[in-house]
C-alpha positions as CSV (number, residue, x, y, z in Angstrom):
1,X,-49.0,-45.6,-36.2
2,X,-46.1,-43.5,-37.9
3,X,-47.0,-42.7,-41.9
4,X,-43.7,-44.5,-42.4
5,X,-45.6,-47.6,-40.4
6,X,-47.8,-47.5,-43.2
7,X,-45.3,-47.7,-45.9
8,X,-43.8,-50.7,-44.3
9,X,-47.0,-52.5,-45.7
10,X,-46.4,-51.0,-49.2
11,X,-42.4,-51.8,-49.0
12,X,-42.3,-54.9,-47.2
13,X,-43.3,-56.9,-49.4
14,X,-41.3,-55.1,-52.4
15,X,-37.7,-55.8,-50.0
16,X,-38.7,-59.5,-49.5
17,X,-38.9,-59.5,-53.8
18,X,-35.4,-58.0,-53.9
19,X,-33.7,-60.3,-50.8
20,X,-35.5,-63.4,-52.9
21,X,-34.2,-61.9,-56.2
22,X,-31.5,-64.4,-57.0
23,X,-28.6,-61.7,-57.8
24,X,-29.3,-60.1,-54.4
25,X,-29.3,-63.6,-53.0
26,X,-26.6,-64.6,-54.6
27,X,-24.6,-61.8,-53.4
28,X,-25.5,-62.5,-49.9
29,X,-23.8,-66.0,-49.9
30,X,-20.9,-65.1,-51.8
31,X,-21.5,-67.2,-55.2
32,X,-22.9,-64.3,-57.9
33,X,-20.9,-63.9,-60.9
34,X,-18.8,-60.6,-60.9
35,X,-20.2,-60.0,-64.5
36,X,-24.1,-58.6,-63.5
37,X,-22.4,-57.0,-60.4
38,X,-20.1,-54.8,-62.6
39,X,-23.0,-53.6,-64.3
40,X,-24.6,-52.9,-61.3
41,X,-21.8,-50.7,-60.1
42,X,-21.4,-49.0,-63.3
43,X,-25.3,-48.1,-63.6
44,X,-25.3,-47.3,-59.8
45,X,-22.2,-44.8,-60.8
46,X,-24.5,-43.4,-63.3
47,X,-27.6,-43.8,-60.9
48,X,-25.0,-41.4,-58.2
49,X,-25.1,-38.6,-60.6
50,X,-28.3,-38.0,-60.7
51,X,-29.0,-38.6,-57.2
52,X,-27.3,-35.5,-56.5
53,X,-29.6,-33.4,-58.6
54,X,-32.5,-34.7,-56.0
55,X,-30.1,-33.6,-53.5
56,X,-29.4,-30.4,-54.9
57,X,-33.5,-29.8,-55.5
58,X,-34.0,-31.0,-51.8
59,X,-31.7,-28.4,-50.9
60,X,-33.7,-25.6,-53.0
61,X,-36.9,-26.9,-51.8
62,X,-36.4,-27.3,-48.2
63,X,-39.1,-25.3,-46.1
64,X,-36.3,-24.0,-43.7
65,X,-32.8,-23.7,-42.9
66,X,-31.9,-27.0,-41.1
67,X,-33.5,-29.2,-43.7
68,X,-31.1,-27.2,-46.5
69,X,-28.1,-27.6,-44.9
70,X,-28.8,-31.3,-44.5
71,X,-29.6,-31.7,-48.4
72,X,-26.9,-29.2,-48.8
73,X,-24.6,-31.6,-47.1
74,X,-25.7,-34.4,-48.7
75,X,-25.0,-33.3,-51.9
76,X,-21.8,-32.9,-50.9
77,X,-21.2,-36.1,-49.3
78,X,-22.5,-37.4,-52.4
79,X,-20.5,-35.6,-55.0
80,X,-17.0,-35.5,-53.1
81,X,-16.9,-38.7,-50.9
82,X,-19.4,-41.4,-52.1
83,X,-18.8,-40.7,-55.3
84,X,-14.8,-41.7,-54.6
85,X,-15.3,-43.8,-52.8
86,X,-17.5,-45.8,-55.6
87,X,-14.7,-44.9,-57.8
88,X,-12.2,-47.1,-55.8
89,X,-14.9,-49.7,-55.3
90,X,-15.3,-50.2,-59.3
91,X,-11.3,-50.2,-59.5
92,X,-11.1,-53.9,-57.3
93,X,-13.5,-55.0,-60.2
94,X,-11.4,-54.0,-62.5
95,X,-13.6,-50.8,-64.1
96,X,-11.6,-47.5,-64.7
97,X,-12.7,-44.1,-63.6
98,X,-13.2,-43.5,-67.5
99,X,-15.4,-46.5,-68.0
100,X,-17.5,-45.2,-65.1
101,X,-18.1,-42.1,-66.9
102,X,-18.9,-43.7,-70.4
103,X,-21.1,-45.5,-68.8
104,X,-24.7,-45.0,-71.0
105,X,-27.7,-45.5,-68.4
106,X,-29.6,-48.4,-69.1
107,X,-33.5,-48.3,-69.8
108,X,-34.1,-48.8,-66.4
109,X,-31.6,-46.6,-64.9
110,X,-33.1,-43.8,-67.5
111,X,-36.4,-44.6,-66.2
112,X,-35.4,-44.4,-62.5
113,X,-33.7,-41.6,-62.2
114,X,-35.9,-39.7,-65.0
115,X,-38.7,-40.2,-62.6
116,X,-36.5,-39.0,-59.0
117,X,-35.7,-36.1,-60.8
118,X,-39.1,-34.6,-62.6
119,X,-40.2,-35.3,-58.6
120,X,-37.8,-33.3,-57.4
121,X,-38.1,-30.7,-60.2
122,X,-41.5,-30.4,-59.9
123,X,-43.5,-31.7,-56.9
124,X,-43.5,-30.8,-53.6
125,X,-40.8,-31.4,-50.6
126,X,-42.7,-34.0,-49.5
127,X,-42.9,-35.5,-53.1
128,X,-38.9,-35.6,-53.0
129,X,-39.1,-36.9,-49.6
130,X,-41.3,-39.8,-50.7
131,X,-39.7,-40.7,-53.8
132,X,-36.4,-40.8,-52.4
133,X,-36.9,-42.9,-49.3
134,X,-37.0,-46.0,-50.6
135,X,-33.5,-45.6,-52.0
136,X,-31.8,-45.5,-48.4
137,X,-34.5,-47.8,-46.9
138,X,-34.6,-50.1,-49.5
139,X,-30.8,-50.8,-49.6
140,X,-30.7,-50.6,-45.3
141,X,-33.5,-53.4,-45.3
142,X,-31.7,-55.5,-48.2
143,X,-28.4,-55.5,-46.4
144,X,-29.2,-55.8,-43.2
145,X,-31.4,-58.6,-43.7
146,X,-28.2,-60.1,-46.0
147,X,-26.3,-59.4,-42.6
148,X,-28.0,-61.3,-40.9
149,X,-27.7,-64.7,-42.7
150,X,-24.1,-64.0,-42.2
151,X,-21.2,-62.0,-44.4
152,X,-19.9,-64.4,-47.7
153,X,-16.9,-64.6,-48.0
154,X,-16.4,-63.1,-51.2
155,X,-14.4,-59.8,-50.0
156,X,-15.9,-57.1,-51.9
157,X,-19.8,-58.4,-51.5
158,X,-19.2,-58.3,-47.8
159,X,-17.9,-54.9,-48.0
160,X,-21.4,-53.9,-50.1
161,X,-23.4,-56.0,-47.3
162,X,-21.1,-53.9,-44.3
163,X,-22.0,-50.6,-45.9
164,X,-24.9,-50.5,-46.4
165,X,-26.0,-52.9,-42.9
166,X,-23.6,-50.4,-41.2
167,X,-24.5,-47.7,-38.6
168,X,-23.5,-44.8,-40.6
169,X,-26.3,-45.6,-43.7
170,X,-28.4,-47.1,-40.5
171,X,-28.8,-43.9,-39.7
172,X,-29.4,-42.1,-42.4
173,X,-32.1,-44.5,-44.1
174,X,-33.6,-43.2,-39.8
175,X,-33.4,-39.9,-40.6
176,X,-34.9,-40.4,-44.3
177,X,-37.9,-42.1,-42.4
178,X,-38.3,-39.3,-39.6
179,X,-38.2,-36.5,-42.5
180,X,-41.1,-38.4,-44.5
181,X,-43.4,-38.8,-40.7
182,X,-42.7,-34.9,-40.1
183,X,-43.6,-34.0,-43.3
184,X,-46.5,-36.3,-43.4
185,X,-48.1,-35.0,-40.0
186,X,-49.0,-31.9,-41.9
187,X,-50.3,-33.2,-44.8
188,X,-53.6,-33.8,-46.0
189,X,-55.2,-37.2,-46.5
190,X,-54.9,-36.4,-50.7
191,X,-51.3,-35.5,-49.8
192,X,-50.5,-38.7,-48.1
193,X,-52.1,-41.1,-50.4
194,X,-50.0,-39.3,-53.4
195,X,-46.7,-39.6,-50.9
196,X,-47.5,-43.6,-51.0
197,X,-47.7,-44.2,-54.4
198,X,-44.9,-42.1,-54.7
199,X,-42.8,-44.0,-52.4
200,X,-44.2,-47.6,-54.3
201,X,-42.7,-46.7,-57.8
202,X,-39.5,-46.0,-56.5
203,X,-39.7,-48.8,-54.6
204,X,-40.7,-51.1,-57.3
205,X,-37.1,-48.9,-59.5
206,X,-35.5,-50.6,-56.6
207,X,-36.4,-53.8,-57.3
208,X,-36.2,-53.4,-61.5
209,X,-32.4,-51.6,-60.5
210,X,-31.3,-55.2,-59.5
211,X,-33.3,-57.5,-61.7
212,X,-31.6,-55.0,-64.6
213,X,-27.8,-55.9,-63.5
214,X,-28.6,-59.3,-63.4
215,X,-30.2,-59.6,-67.1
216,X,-27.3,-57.4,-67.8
217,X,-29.9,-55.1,-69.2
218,X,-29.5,-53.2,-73.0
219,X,-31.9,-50.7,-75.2
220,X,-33.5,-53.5,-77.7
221,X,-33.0,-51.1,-80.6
């Protein structure tokens, strides 16, 4: 059994949460109101910022040449194309590039991405390895599982759903899973048991991301 095997047990149960959540479900069939979804593409904008900086600290970190250029490049693909391509995505909802980048983090967002990035700052490779996995399986398993119960026809939902269920993210949420097994193999048992409850709280951000959008989350005071 692959270490990633074993965090099936831990995340299986977390993705069947988010699929059930109801502005995840709704999503999937088409009916969700835009309102929660354009606060989830406006904290996800913000969320995309600082999911570089793990990026950029993967790159740093990386034990050898051929994992940095792979950060290296996802960094890239993050800051140059995903993060236009987002840009355009908010536009069919109506949000401007400026309101993207007004945008004040919510309490989860903060929280999230506080936590990816004192990882990446300050634990290990495998650390960043293990708190970012869930981010790339977590949205695979939620879309492709959305996929499967067939596209809505709500234009700009199915588009999220083909994304993310699509062979290009397919693959890398594949690659994000082999990286966490070889890094894994060579840890200790302490090592490995830190690596899953790594990957658990990000996994459970996953699940808070969405149930944030659809409270339409704000700071209390």
């Amino acid at each position: 059994m692959s270490f990633t095997d074993e965090l099936a047990d831990v995340g299986d149960p977390i993705w069947d949460a988010v699929v059930d959540h109801p502005m995840v479900e709704q999503l999937g069939e088409g009916t969700l109101d835009e309102a929660p979804f354009r606060y989830w593409v406006r904290q996800d904008y913000v969320y995309l910022v600082e999911y570089a900086r793990v990026f950029a600290l993967g790159a740093a970190n990386a034990p050898d040449l051929a994992r940095m250029g792979t950060f290296a490049t996802l960094l890239d693909t993050t800051i140059n194309t995903e993060m236009d391509l987002h840009r355009e995505y908010a536009a069919e909802f109506g949000i401007s590039e400026a309101a993207l980048e007004a945008t004040d983090p919510s309490p989860t967002t903060r929280a999230y991405t506080d936590f990816l990035v004192r990882i990446a700052a300050t634990g290990t490779f495998g650390d960043l390895v293990a708190a970012l996995l869930p981010c790339m399986w977590g949205f695979n398993e939620t879309a492709r599982r959305l996929d499967e119960r067939g596209r809505p026809d709500h234009e700009q939902y199915a588009a999220w759903i083909e994304m993310y269920a699509g062979e290009e993210f397919t693959d890398l949420a594949e690659w994000c899973k082999d990286l966490m097994d070889d890094v894994a193999a060579d840890a200790t048992a302490a090592e490995r048991e830190r690596y899953r409850e790594l990957f658990e709280t990000s996994a459970r951000y996953e699940y808070r991301f969405w149930d944030a959008a659809w409270r339409e989350e704000t700071w209390s005071v």
